[in-house]
Structure formats: structure tokens, C-alpha cells
N, C-alpha and C positions, 0 to 999 in steps of 0.2 A: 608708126612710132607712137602715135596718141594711144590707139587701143590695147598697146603690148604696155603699158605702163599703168592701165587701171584694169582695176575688174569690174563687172557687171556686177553690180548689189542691189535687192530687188525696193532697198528703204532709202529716200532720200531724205536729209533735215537738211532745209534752208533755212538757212540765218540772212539776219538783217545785213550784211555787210553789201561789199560790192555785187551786183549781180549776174551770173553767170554767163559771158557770150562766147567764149572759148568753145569750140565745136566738142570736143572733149567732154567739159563740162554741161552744155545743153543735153550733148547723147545723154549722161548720166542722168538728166534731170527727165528727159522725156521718155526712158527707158523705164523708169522705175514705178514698181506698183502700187506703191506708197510712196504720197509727198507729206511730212509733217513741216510746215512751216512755223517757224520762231516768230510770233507776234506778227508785227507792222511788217514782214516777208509776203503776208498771204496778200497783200495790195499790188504790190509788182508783178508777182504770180497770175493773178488774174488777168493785168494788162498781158500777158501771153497766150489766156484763152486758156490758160491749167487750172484745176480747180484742186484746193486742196485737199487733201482725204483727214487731215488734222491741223488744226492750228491751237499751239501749247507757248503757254506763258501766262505774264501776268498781265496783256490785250491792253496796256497802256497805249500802243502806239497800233492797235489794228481799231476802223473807222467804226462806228453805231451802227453804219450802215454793211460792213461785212460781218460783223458779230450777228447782225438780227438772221441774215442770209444763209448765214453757218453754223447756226446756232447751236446746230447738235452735232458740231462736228470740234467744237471749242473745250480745251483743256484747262480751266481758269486756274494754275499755283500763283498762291501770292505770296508764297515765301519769297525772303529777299538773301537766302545764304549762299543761293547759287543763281548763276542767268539762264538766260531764254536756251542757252545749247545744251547747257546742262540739263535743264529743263527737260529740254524732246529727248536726248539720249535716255534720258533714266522713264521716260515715257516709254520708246520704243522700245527700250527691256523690258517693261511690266509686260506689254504687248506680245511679245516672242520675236521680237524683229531684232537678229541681233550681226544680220551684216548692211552695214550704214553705209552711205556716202555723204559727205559734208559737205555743201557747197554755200557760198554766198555767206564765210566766218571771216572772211579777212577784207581789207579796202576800208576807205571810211575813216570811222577815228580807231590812230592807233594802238591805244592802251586796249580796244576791242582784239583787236589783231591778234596782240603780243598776248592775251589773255586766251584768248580760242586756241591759236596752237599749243600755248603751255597745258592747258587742259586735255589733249589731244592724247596727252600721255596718259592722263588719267583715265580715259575710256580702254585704252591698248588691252589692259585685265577682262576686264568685262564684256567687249564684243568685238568680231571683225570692224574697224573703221578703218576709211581712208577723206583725208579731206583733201576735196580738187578748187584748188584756184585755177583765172583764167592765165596761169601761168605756168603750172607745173599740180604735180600731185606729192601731200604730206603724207609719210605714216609712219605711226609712232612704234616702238617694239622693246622687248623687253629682254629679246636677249639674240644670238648671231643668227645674220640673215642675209641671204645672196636676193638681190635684185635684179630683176631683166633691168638692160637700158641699151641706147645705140654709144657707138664711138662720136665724142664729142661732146655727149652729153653732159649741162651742167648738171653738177651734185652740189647739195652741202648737206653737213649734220649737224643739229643743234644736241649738246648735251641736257639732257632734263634734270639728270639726278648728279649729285656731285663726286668726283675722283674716280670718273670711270676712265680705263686703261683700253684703247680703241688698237683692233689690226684691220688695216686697212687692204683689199688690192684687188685689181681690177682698176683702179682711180690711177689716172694721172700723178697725184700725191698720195704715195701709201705711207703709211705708218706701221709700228712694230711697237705694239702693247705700249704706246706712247699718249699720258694723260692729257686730255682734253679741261685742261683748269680755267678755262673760260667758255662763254655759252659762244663764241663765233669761231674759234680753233678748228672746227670741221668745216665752215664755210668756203666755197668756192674752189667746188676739186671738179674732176671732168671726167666722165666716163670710159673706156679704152676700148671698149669692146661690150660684148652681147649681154654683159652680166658686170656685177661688182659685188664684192660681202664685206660684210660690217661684222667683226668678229668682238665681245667683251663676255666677261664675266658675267657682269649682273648691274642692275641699273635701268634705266629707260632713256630713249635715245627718239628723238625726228628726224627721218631724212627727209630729205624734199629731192625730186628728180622736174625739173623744168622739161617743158615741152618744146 
């Protein structure tokens, strides 16, 4: 169930949030050939014996003593119009790295949260992403798309962009070109089977499929 639900992507960016222990999530983290860590991320990182291949931000929160250590492995923006994930994303695009997994964006405090997944859309144009919490896996899309999942499985869909008309089926709750006018209207539907599609027009959309 876990590995029919993510893909193998060879860039990982951890964010400072909760840290990954979901078996899922570690495969992701230790699978990949690139780790860029967000700031004060590469301190945890290391208590598991990973080293980073990049640490991007503005190193507020990474110690004197892993900057002096990594020092040429440090991406110092100190702009303040975007954060630390926005950061590595638009890092790993200069790079040519442009299929992500996100791990360690959510947990923690959460206006962090509710701001990493909203973003989340904003990456969808620009490169393959998927962000895995130790709970399920996000991803953003921008227009209809069938998803593997098992029977049972919880779903929800956050709307990103407003007055998008949603066809639902495969779900438990389907819909029929029926407006989503609030961001929780797609939450908490349930898989039926081997697959579900998320049918609209135009707009940008998160699903999340729990593990």
C-alpha cells in the first residue's frame, strides 16, 4: 500500500517540521541522491548518520558548528519574501533537480503547516513534487487526474484556487461538476477501489491519500 502511493524521486528537501519516521517516508529519505536540507533540518539529519549534500536558507537556526563543517555545501539567501522550502525548491530547479519529495513541511507550529501545503500548489507548474508526511502523501495538480489507492483508503481534497467545479468517482462521496466554495468540502472521502479521478476544468487542487 505504502510504495503504490509514492514514487521514487531521486531529490529529497527536508524541512524543519515534524521529522520523518513513517517507513514510507525514511524509504523516501534514504533512497534519495540528493538531500537538501532547510536550515536547522541538517541537525536532525545528522543525528541519523545522513549527511547533507545541501543546506539552503537563511542558517538562522543551523549551529557555528555545522556551517563551519559544511561549509561548502551552504546556500546562504537572505531574502525574506519567501521561506526555507521555497528556498531549496527554487534551489533544486536552478540545479536541474526537478522531481522532489518533501518531507519534514508539516508538524510543529501550524501557520508552518497550513503555509507549506498551500505552497505546494505553487511548485505543481514548475516540477514533479510530492510532499510525504508521517501520515499519508500530498500532491498538488492542476488539472484531472486518476490516482492509485486501496479500498478504504482515506482521501481528502483541499481547493487552492477558487470556484473550481469538482467530478468526483472512485470515492465513496462522488460529486458531479459540484463547487467546492470552501477550502474543507473535499475532505474526508474514502477510496473504493484500486484507483479514484479528480476531474475540473482549471484551477489547482491538493489531494492527500493517507497511509
Amino acid at each position: 500500500m505504502v510504495t503504490s502511493l509514492i514514487q521514487s524521486f531521486p531529490t529529497v528537501i527536508l524541512a524543519h517540521g515534524d521529522f520523518p519516521v513513517h517507513s514510507a517516508a525514511v524509504w523516501a529519505l534514504r533512497s534519495a541522491k540528493t538531500v537538501v536540507c532547510c536550515d536547522g533540518a541538517a541537525e536532525t539529519l545528522l543525528k541519523m548518520g545522513i549527511e547533507p549534500t545541501y543546506i539552503v536558507g537563511d542558517l538562522d537556526s543551523t549551529s557555528p558548528e555545522v556551517q563551519a563543517r559544511f561549509a561548502d555545501r551552504l546556500h546562504h539567501i537572505t531574502e525574506q519574501e519567501s521561506n526555507d522550502l521555497t528556498k531549496a525548491v527554487r534551489f533544486c530547479k536552478s540545479r536541474g533537480h526537478d522531481r522532489i519529495t518533501i518531507l519534514g513541511a508539516t508538524g510543529k507550529r501550524e501557520d508552518h503547516t497550513l503555509g507549506n501545503i498551500a505552497l505546494l500548489a505553487d511548485y505543481a507548474g514548475e516540477a514533479q513534487v510530492q510532499m510525504i508526511t508521517n501520515y499519508g502523501v500530498m500532491n498538488a495538480i492542476e488539472q484531472s487526474t486518476t490516482f492509485e489507492s486501496v479500498a478504504g483508503q482515506q482521501v481528502s481534497l483541499f481547493r487552492i484556487s477558487p470556484h473550481i467545479c469538482v467530478t468526483l468517482s472512485g470515492l465513496r462521496y462522488p460529486l458531479h461538476s459540484d463547487p467546492l466554495t470552501k477550502l474543507w468540502l473535499g475532505t474526508l472521502n474514502e477510496a473504493l477501489g484500486s484507483e479514484f479521478t479528480v476531474k475540473f476544468d482549471e484551477g489547482k487542487m491538493v489531494v492527500f491519500r493517507a497511509f
